[in-house]
Backbone as a chain_set.jsonl record, in Angstrom:
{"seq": "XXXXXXXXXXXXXXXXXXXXXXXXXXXXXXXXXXXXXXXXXXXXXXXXXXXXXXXXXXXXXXXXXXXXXXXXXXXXXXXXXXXXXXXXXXXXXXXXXXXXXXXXXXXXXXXXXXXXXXXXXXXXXXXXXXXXXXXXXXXXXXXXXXXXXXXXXXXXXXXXXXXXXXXXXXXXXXXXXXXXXXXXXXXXXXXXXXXXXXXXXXXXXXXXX", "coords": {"N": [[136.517, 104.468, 136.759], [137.243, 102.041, 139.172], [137.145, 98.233, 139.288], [137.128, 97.377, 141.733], [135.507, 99.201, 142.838], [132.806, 99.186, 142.121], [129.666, 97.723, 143.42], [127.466, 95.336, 143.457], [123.765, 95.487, 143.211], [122.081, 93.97, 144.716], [123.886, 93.447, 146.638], [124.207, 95.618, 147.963], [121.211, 95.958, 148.886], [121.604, 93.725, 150.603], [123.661, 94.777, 152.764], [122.462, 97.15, 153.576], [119.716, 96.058, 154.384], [120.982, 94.354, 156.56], [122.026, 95.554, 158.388], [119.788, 96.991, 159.713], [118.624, 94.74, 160.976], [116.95, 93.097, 159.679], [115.163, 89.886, 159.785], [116.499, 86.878, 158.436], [114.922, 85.522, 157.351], [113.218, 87.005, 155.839], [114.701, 88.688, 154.613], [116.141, 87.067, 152.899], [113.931, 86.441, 151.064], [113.466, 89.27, 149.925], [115.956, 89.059, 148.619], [115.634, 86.673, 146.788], [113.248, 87.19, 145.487], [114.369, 89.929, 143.968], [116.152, 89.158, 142.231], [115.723, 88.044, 139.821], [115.929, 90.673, 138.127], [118.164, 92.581, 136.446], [121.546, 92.782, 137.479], [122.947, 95.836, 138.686], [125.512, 97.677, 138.211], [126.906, 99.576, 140.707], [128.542, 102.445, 141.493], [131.08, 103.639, 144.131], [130.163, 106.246, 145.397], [127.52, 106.309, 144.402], [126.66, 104.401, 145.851], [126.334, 105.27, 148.159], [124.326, 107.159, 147.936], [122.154, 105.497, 147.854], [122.192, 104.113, 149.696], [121.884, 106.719, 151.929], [119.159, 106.77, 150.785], [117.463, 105.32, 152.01], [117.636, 104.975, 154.063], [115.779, 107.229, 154.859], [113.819, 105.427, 155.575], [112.073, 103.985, 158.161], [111.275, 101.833, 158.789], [111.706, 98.766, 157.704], [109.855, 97.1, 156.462], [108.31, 99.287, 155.411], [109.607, 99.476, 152.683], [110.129, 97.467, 151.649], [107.663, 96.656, 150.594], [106.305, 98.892, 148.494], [108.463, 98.018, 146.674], [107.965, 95.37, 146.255], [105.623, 95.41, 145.091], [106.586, 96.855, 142.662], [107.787, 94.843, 141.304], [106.11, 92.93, 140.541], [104.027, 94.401, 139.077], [105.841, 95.371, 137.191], [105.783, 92.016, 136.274], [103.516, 91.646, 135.541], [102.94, 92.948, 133.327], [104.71, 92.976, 131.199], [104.322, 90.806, 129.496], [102.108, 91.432, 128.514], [103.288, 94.144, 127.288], [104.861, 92.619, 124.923], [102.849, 91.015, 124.002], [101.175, 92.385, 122.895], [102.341, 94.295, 121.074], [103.448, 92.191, 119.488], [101.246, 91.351, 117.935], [100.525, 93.545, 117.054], [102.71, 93.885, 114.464], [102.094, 91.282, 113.478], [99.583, 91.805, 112.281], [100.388, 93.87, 110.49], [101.673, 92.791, 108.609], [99.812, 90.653, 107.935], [97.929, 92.476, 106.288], [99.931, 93.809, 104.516], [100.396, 91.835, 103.336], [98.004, 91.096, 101.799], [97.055, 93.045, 100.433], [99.195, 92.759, 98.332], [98.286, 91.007, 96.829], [98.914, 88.457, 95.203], [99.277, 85.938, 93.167], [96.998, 82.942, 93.304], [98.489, 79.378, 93.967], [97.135, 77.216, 93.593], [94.234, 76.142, 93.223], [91.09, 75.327, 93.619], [87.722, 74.198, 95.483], [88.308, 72.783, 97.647], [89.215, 72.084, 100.606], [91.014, 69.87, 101.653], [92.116, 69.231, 98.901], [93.144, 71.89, 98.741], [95.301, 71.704, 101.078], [96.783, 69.11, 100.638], [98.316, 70.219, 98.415], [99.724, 72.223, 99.917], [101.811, 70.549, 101.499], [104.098, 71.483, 103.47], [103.405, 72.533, 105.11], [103.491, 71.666, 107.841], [101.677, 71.727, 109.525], [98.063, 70.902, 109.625], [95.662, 72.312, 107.531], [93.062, 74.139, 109.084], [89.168, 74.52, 108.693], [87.645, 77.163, 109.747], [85.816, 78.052, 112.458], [84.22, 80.203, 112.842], [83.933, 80.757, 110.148], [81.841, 79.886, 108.312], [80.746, 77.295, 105.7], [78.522, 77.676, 104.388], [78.703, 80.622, 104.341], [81.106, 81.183, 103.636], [83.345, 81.346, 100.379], [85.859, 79.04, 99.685], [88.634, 79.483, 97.412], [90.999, 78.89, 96.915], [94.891, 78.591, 97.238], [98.077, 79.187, 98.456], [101.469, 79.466, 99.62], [102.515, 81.345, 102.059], [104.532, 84.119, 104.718], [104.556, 84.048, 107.932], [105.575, 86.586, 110.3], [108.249, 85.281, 109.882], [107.746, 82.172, 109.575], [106.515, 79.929, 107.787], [103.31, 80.031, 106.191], [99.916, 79.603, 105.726], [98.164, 81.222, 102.937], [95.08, 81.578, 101.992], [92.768, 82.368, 99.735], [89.476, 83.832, 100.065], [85.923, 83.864, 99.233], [83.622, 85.939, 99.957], [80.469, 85.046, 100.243], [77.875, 86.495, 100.608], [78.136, 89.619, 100.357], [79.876, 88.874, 97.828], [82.62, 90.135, 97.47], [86.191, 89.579, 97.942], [88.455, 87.752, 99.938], [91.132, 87.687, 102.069], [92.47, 84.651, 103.824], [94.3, 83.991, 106.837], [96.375, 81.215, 108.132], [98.427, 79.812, 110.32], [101.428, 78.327, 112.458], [100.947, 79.127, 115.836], [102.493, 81.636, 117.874], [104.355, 82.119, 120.498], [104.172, 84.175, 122.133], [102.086, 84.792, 121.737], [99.983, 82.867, 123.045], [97.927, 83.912, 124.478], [96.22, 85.414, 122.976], [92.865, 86.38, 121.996], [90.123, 87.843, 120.51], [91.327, 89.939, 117.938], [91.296, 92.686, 116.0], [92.072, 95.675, 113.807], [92.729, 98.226, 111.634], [94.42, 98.784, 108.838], [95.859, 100.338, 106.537], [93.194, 101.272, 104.848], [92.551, 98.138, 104.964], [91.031, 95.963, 106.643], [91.47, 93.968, 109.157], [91.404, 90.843, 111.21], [92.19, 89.069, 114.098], [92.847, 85.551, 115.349], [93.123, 82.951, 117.511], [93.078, 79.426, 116.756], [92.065, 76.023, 117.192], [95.028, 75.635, 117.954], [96.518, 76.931, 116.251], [97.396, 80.039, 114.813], [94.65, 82.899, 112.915], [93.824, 84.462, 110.493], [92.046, 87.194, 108.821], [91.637, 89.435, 106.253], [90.412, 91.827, 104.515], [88.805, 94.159, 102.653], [86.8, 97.007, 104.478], [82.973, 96.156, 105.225], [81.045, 98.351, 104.113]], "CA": [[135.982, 103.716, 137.896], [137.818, 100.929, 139.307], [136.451, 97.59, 139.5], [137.3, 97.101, 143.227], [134.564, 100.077, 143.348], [131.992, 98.428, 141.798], [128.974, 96.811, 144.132], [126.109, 95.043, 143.055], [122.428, 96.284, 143.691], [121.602, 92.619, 145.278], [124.966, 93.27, 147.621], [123.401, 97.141, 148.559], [120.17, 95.508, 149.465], [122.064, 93.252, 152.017], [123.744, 95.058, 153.552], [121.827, 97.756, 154.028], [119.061, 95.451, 155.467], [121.618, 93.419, 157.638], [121.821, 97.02, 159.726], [118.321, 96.852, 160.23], [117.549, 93.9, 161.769], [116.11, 92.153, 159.023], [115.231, 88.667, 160.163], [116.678, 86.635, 157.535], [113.787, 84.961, 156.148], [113.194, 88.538, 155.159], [116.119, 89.114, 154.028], [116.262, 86.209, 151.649], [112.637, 86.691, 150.351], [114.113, 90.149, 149.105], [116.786, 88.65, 147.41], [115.033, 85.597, 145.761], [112.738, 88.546, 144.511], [115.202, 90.906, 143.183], [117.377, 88.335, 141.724], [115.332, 88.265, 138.625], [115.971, 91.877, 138.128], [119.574, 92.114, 135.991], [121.755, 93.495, 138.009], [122.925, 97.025, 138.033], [126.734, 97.854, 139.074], [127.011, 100.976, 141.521], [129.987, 103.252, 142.16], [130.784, 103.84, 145.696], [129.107, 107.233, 145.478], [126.144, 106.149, 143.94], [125.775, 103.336, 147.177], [126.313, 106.857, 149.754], [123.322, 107.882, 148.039], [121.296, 104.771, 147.966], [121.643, 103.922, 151.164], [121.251, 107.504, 151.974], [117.216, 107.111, 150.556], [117.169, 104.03, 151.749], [117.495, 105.552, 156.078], [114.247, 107.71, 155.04], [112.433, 104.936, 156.167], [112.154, 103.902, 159.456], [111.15, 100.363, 159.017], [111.981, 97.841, 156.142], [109.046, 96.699, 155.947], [107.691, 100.144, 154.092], [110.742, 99.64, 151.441], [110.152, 95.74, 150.94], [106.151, 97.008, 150.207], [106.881, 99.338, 147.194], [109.643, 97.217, 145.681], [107.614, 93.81, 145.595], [104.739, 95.792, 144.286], [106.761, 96.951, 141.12], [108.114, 94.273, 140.636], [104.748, 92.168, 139.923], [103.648, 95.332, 138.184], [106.385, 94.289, 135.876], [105.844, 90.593, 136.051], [102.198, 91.337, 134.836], [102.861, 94.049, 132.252], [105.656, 92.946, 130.544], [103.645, 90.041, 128.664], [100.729, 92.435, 127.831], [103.408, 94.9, 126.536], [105.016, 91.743, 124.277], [101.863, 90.662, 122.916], [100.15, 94.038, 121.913], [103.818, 94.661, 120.223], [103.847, 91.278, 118.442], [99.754, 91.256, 117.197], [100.545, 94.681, 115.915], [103.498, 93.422, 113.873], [101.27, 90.248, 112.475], [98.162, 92.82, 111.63], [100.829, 94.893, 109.529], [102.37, 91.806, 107.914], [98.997, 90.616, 107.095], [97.863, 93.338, 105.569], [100.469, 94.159, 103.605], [100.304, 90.314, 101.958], [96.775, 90.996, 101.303], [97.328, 94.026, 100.096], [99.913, 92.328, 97.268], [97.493, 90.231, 95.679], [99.688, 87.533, 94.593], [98.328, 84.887, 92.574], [97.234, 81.738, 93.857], [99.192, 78.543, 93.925], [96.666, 75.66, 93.614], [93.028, 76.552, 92.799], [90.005, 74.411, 94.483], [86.995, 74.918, 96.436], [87.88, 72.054, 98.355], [90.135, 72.161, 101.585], [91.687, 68.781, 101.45], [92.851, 69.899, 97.955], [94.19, 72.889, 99.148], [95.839, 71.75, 101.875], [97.385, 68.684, 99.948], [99.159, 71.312, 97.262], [100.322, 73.332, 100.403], [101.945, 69.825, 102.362], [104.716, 71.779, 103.55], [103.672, 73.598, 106.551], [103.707, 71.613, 109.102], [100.057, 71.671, 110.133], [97.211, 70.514, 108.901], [94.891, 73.421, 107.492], [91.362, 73.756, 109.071], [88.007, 75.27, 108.44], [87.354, 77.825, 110.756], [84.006, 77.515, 112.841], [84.077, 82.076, 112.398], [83.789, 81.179, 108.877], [81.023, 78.667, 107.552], [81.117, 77.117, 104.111], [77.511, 78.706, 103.747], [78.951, 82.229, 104.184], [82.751, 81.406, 102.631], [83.858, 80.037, 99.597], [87.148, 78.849, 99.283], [88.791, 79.347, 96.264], [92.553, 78.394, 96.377], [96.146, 79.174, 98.387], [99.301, 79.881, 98.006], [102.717, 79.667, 100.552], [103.38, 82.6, 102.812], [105.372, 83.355, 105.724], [104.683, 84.925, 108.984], [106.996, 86.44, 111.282], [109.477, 84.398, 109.451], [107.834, 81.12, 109.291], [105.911, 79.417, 106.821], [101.912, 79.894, 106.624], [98.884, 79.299, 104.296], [97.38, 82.467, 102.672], [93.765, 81.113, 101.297], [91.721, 83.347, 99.469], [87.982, 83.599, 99.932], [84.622, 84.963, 98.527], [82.109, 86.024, 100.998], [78.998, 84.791, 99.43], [76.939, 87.651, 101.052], [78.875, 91.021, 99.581], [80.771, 88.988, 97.016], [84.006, 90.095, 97.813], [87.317, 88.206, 98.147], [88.865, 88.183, 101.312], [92.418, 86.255, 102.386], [92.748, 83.701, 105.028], [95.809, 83.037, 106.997], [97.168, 80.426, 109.012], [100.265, 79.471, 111.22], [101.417, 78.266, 113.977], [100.241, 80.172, 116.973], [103.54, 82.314, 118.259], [104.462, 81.656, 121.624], [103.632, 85.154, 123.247], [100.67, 85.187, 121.288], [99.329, 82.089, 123.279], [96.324, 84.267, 125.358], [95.636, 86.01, 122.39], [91.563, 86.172, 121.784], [90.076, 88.129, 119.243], [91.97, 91.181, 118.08], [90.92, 93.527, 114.917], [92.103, 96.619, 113.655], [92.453, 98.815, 110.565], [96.14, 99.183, 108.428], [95.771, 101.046, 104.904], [92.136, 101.019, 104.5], [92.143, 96.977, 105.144], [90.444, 95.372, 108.176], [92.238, 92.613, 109.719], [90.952, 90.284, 112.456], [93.009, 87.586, 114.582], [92.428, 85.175, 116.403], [93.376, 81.649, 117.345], [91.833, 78.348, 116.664], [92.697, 74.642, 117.716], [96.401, 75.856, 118.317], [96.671, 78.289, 115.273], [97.215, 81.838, 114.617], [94.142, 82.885, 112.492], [93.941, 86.319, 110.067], [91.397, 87.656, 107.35], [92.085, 90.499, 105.84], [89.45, 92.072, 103.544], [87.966, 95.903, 102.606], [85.613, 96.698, 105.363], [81.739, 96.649, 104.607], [80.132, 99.622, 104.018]], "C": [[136.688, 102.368, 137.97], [137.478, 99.225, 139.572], [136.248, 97.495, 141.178], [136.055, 98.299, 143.733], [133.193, 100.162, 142.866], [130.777, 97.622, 142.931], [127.428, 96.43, 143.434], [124.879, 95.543, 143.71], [121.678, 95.079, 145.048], [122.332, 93.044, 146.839], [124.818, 94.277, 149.032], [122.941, 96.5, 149.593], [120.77, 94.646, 150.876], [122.452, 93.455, 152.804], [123.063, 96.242, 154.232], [120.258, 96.922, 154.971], [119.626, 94.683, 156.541], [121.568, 94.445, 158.731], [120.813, 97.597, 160.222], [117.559, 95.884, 160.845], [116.704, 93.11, 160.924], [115.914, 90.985, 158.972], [115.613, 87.701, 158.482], [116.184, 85.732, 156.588], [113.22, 85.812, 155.122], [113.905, 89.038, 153.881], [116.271, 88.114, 152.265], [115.005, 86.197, 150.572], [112.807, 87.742, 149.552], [114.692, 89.839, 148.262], [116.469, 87.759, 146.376], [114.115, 86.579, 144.709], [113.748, 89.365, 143.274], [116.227, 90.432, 142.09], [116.521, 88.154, 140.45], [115.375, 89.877, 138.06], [117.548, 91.771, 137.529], [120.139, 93.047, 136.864], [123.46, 95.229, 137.78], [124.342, 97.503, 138.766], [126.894, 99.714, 139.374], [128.218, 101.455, 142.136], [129.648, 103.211, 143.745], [129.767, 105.118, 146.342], [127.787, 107.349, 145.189], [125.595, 105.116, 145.346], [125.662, 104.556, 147.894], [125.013, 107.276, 149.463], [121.771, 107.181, 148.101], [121.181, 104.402, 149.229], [120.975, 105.434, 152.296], [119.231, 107.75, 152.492], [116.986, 105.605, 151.492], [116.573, 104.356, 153.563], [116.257, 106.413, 156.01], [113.54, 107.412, 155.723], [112.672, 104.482, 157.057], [111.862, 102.717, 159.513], [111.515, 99.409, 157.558], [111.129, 97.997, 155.605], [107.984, 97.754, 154.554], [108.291, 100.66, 153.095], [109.869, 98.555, 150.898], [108.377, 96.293, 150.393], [106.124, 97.347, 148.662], [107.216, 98.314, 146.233], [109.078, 95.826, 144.817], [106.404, 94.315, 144.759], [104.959, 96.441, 143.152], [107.743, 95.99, 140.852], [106.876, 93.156, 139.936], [104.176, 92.965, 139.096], [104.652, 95.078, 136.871], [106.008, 93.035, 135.247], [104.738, 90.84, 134.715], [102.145, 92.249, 133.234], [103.451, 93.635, 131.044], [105.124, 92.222, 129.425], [102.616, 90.598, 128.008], [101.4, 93.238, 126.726], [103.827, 94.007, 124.997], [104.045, 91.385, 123.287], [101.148, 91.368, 122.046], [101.288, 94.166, 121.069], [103.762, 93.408, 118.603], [102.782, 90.919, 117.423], [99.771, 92.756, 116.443], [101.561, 94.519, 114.362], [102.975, 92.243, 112.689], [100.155, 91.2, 111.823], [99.086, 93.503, 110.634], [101.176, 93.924, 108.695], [100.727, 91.029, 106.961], [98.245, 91.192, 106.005], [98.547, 93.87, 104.253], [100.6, 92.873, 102.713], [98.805, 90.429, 101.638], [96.858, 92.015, 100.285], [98.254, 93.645, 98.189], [99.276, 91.479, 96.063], [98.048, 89.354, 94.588], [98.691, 86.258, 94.292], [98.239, 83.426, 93.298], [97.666, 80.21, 93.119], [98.305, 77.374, 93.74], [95.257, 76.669, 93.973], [91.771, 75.595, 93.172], [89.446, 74.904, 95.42], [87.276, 73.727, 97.726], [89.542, 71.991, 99.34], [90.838, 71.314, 101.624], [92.617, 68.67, 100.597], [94.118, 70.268, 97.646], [95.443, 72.431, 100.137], [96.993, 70.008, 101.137], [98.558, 68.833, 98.788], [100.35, 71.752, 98.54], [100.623, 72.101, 101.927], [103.461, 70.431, 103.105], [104.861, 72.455, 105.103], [103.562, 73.18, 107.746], [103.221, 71.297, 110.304], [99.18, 71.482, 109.456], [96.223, 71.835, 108.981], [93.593, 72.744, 108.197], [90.366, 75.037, 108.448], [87.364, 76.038, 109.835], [86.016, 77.996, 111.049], [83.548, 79.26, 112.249], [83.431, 81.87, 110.698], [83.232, 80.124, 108.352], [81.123, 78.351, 106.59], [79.815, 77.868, 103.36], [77.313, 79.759, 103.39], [79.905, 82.469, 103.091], [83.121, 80.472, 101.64], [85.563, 79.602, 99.454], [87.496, 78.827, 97.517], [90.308, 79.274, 95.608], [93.058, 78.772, 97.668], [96.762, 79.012, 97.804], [100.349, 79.716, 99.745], [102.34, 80.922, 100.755], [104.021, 82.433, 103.932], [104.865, 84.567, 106.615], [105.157, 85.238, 109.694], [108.198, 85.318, 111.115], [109.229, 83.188, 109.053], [106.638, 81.002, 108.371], [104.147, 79.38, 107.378], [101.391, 79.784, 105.159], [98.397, 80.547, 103.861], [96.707, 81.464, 101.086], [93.014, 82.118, 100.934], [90.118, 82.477, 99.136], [87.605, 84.584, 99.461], [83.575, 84.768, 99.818], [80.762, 86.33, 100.309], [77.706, 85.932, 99.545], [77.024, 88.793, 100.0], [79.721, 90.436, 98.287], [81.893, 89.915, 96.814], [85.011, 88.989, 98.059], [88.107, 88.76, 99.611], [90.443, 87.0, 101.171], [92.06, 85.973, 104.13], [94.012, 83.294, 105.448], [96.007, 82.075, 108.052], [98.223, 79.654, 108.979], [99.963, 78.663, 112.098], [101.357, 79.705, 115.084], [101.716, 80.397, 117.477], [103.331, 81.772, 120.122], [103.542, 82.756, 122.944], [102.521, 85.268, 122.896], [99.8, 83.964, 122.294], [97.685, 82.382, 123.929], [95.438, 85.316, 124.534], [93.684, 85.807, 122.087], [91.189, 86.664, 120.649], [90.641, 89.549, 119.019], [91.443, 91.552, 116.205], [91.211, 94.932, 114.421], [92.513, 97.04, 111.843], [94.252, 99.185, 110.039], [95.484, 99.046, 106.721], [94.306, 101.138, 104.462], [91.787, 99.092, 104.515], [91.99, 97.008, 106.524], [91.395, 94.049, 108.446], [92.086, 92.026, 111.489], [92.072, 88.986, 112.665], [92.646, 86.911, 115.392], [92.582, 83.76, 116.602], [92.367, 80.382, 117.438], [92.172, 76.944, 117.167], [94.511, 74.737, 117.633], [97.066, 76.728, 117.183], [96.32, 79.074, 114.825], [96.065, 81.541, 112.941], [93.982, 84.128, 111.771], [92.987, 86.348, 109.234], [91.452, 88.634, 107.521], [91.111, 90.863, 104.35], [89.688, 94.133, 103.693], [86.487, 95.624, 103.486], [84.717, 96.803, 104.744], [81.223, 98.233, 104.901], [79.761, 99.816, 105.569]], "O": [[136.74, 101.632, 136.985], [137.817, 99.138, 140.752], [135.13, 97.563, 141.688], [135.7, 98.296, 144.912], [132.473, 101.114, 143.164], [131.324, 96.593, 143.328], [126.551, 97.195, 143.034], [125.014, 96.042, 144.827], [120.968, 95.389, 146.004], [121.722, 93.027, 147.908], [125.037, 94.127, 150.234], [123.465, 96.305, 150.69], [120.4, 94.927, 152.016], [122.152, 92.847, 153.831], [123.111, 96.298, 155.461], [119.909, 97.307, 156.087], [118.879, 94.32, 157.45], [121.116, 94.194, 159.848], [120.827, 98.536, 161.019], [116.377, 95.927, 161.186], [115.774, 92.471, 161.416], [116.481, 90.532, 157.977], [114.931, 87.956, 157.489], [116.637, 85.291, 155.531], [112.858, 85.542, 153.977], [113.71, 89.518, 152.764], [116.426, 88.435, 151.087], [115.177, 85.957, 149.377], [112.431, 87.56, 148.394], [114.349, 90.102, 147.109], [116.884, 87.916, 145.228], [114.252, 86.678, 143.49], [113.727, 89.296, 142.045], [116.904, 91.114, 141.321], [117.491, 88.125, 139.692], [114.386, 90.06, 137.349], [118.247, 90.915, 138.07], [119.507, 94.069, 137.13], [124.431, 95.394, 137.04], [124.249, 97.71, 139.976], [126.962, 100.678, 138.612], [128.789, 100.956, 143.106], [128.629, 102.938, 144.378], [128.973, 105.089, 147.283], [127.023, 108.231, 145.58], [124.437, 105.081, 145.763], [124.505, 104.766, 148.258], [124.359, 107.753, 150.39], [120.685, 107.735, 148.276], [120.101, 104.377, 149.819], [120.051, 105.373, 153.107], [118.517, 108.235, 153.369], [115.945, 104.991, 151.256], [115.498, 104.062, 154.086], [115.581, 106.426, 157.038], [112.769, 108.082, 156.41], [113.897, 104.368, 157.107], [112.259, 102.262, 160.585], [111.426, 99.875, 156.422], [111.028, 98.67, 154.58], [107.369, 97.437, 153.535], [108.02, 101.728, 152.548], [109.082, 98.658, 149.957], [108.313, 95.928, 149.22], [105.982, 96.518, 147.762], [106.551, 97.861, 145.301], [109.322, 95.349, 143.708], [106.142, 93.68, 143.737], [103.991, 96.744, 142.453], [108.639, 96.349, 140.088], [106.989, 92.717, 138.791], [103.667, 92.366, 138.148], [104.27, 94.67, 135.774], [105.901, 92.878, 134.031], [104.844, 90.513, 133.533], [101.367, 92.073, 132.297], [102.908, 93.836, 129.958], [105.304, 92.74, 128.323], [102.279, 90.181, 126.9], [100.891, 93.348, 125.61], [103.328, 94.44, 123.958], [104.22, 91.399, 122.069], [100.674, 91.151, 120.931], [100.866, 94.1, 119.914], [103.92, 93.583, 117.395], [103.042, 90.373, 116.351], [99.123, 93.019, 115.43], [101.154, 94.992, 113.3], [103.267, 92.216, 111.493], [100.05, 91.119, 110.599], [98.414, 93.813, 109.651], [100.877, 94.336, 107.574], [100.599, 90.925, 105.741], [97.947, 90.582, 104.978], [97.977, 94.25, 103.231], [100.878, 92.926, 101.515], [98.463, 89.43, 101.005], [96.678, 91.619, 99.134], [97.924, 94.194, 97.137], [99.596, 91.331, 94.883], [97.773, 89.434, 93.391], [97.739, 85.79, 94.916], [99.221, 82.857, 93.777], [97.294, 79.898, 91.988], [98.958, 76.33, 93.741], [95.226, 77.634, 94.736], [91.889, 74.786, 92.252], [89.942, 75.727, 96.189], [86.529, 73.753, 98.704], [90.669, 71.884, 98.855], [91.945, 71.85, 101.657], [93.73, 68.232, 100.887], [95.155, 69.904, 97.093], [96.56, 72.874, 99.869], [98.187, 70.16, 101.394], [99.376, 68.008, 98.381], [101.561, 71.683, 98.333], [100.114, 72.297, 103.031], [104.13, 69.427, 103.351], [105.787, 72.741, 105.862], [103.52, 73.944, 108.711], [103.645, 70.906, 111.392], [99.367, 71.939, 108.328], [95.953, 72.389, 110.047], [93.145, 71.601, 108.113], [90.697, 76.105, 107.933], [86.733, 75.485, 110.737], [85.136, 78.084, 110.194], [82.694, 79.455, 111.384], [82.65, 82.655, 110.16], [83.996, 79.291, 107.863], [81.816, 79.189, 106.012], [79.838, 78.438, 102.269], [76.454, 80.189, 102.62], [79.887, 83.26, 102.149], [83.233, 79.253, 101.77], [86.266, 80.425, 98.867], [86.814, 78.311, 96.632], [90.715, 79.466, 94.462], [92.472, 79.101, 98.7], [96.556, 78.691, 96.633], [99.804, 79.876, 100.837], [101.882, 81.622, 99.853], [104.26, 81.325, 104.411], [104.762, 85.733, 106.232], [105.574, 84.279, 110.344], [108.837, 84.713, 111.976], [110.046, 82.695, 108.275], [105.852, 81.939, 108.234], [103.731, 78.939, 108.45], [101.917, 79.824, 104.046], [98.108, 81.15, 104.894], [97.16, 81.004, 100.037], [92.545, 82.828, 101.824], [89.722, 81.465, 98.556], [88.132, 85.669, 99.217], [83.017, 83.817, 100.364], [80.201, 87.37, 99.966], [76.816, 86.117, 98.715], [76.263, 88.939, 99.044], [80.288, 91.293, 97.61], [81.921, 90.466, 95.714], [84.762, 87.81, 98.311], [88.225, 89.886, 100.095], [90.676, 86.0, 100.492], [91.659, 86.623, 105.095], [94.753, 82.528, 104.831], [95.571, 82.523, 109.113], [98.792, 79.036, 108.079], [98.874, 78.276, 112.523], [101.681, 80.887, 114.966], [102.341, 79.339, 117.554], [102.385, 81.229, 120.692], [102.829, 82.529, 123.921], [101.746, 85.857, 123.65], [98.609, 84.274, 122.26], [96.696, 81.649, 123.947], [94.435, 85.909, 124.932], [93.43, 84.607, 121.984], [91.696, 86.179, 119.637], [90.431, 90.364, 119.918], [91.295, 90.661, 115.368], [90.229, 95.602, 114.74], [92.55, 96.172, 110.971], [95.094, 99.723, 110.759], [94.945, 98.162, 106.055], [94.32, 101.028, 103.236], [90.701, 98.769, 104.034], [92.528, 97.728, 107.366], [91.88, 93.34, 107.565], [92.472, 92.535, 112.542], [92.593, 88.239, 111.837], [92.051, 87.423, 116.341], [92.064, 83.156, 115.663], [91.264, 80.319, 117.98], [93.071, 77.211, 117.964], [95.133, 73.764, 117.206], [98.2, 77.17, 117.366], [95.184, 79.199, 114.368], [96.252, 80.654, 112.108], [94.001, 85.085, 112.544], [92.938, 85.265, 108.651], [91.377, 89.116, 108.651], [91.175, 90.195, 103.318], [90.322, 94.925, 104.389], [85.595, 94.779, 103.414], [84.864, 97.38, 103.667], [81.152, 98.922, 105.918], [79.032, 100.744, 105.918]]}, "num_chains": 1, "name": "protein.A"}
């Protein structure tokens, strides 16, 4: 294929609406649209057949309909598919550092402590409102890293069931920003997320009975 036989999908669209009469406020509203769309280089035989589908329709206007309606179907999806992708990725990562049971780095029930040992990250640890001091005890941390960057992994005792549970926090990821509360199950551990005054939040325990 020769370049000279090459046309852009943007270039299609124009001219095939210029032979329709498309007033060119029209016209340009298409293209400002589509122009986020990468674009897609078409043999000459492949335009014969796009413009082809394209004479089906008898008015623009029930092309331009369709087209803008998947492309917002993208707009809106694309971030949904991103974030479910990237909270599944942290739920496995947590898990599997809970799961390791690495010893902790600095030992204290007291957060100030902890978070004094572990001055490195960037952020100041908090006490999560989810998790009272009446329910949780703190009982140390330790460095970890999430999705690459540096986080706290705090282990607790839940005063109720006496069990130990881990605590993590980060910074809150970018796509994660509309995250709420998310929870699911990887190896027989539970793992809940969920953000708090601007950071990503995890515990990771054995469910209750």
């Amino acid at each position: 294929m020769r370049p000279e036989d090459k046309i852009s999908l943007p270039q299609a669209l124009k001219d095939h609406f210029s032979n329709h009469e498309l007033s060119e406020d029209q016209l340009q509203i298409l293209l400002t649209r589509q122009s986020s769309i990468k674009t897609v280089p078409m043999t000459i035989g492949l335009r014969e057949k796009f413009s082809a589908l394209l004479r089906l329709f008898k008015r623009p206007s029930v092309l331009l309909a369709p087209v803008l309606v998947l492309m917002v179907t993208v707009i809106i999806i694309a971030p949904v598919m991103i974030l479910n992708d990237l909270t599944e990725q942290v739920v496995n990562e947590v898990a599997y550092n809970h799961n390791k049971q690495m010893a902790m780095e600095v030992q204290s029930s007291q957060l100030d402590q902890v978070a004094g040992y572990l001055s490195q990250l960037g952020f100041p640890l908090i006490g999560s409102k989810y998790l009272p001091s009446n329910q949780w005890e703190l009982l140390g941390g330790r460095y970890c890293s999430i999705q690459g960057k540096l986080a706290a992994q705090l282990k607790l005792r839940n005063r109720q069931n006496n069990r130990i549970y881990t605590f993590y926090q980060s910074l809150l990821p970018e796509p994660m920003a509309s995250l709420k509360r998310y929870e699911s199950y990887v190896d027989g551990i539970r793992v809940s997320l969920w953000q708090e005054n601007n950071l990503l939040l995890g515990l990771a325990g054995q469910p209750e009975p």
